[in-house]
C-alpha positions as CSV (number, residue, x, y, z in Angstrom):
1,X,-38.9,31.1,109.5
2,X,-40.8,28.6,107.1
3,X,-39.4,26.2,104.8
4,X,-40.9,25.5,101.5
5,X,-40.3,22.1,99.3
6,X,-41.2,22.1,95.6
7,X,-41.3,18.3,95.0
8,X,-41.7,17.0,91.3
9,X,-42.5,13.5,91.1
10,X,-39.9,12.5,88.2
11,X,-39.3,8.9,86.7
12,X,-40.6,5.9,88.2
13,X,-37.4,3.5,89.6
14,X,-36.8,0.8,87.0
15,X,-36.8,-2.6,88.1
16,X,-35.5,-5.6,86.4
17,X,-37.8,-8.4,86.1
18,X,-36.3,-12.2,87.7
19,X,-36.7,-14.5,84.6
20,X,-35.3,-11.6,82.1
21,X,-32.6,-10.8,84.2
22,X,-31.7,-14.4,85.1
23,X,-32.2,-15.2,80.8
24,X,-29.5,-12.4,80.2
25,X,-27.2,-13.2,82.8
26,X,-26.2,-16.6,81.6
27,X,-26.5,-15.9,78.0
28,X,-23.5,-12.9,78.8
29,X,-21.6,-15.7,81.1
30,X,-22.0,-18.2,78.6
31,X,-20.8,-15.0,76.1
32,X,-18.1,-13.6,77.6
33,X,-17.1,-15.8,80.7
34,X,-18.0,-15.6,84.4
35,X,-15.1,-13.5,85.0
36,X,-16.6,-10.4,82.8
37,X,-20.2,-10.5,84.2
38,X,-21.0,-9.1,87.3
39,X,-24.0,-7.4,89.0
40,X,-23.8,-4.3,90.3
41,X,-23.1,-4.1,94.2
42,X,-26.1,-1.9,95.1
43,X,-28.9,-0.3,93.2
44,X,-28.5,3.3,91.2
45,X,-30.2,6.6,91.6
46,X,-30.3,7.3,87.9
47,X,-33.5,8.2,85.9
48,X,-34.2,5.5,83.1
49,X,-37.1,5.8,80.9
50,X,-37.1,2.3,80.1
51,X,-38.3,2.1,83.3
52,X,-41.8,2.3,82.0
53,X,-41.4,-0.4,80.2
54,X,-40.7,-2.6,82.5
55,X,-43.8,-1.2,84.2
56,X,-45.9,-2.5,81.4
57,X,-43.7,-5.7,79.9
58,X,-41.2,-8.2,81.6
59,X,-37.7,-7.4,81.0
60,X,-33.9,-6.5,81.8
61,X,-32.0,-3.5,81.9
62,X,-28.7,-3.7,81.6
63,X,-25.0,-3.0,80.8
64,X,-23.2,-3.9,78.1
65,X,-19.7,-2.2,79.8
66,X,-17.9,0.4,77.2
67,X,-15.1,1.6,79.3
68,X,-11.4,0.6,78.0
69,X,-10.2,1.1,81.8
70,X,-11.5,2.0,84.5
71,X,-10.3,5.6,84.6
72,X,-12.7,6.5,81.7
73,X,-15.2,8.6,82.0
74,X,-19.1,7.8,82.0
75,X,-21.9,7.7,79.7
76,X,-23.1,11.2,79.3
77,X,-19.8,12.9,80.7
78,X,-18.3,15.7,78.8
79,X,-15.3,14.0,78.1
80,X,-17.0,10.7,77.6
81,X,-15.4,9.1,74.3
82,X,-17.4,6.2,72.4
83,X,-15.2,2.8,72.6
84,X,-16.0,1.8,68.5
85,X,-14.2,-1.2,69.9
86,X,-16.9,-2.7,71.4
87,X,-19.3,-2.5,68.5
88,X,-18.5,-5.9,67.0
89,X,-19.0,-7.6,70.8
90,X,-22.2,-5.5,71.1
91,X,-23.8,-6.6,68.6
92,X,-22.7,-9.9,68.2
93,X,-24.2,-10.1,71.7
94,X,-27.4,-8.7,70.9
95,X,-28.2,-10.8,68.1
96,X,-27.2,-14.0,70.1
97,X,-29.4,-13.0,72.3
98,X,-32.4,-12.2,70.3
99,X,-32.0,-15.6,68.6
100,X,-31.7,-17.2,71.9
101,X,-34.8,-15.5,73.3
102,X,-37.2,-16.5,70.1
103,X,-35.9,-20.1,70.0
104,X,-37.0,-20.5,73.5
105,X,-39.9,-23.3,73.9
């Protein structure tokens, strides 16, 4: 008895780079307080396109954390349910941190 393995090579892992990561972390502790950033115990198994990007150009990937409680579902789950809530603190984030990144000498 013989076993066969169909293996497709799929996305490449994506990897955060030091000084991007490092740049985003205190900008979102100086944001939203040390007690709302946190990194992730151990590394995910996800596919992430941006992850060619990061191949090519330094960078972060990260969350911006959408869930009202904990209880409620993912990203990309059937009963997943956009928080508009957090629109406001998204992109007041985003653009404080664009500014902050093109001020940099």
């Amino acid at each position: 008895m013989g076993v066969t393995i169909n293996y497709e090579r799929g996305y490449d892992p994506t990897v955060n780079h030091k000084v991007e990561t490092d740049f985003v972390r205190d900008l979102a502790v100086s944001f939203a307080g040390q007690d709302k950033v946190f990194d992730l115990p151990r590394p995910m198994m996800g596919s992430e396109d941006f992850g060619y990007m990061l191949a090519e150009r330094p960078g972060t990937y990260f969350f911006l954390g959408t869930q009202r409680t904990p209880n409620d579902p993912p990203l990309h789950h059937p009963r997943y349910d956009f928080n508009d809530d957090i629109l406001p603190i998204g992109t007041t984030f985003w653009v404080e941190l664009a500014e902050r990144y093109l001020s940099r000498s």
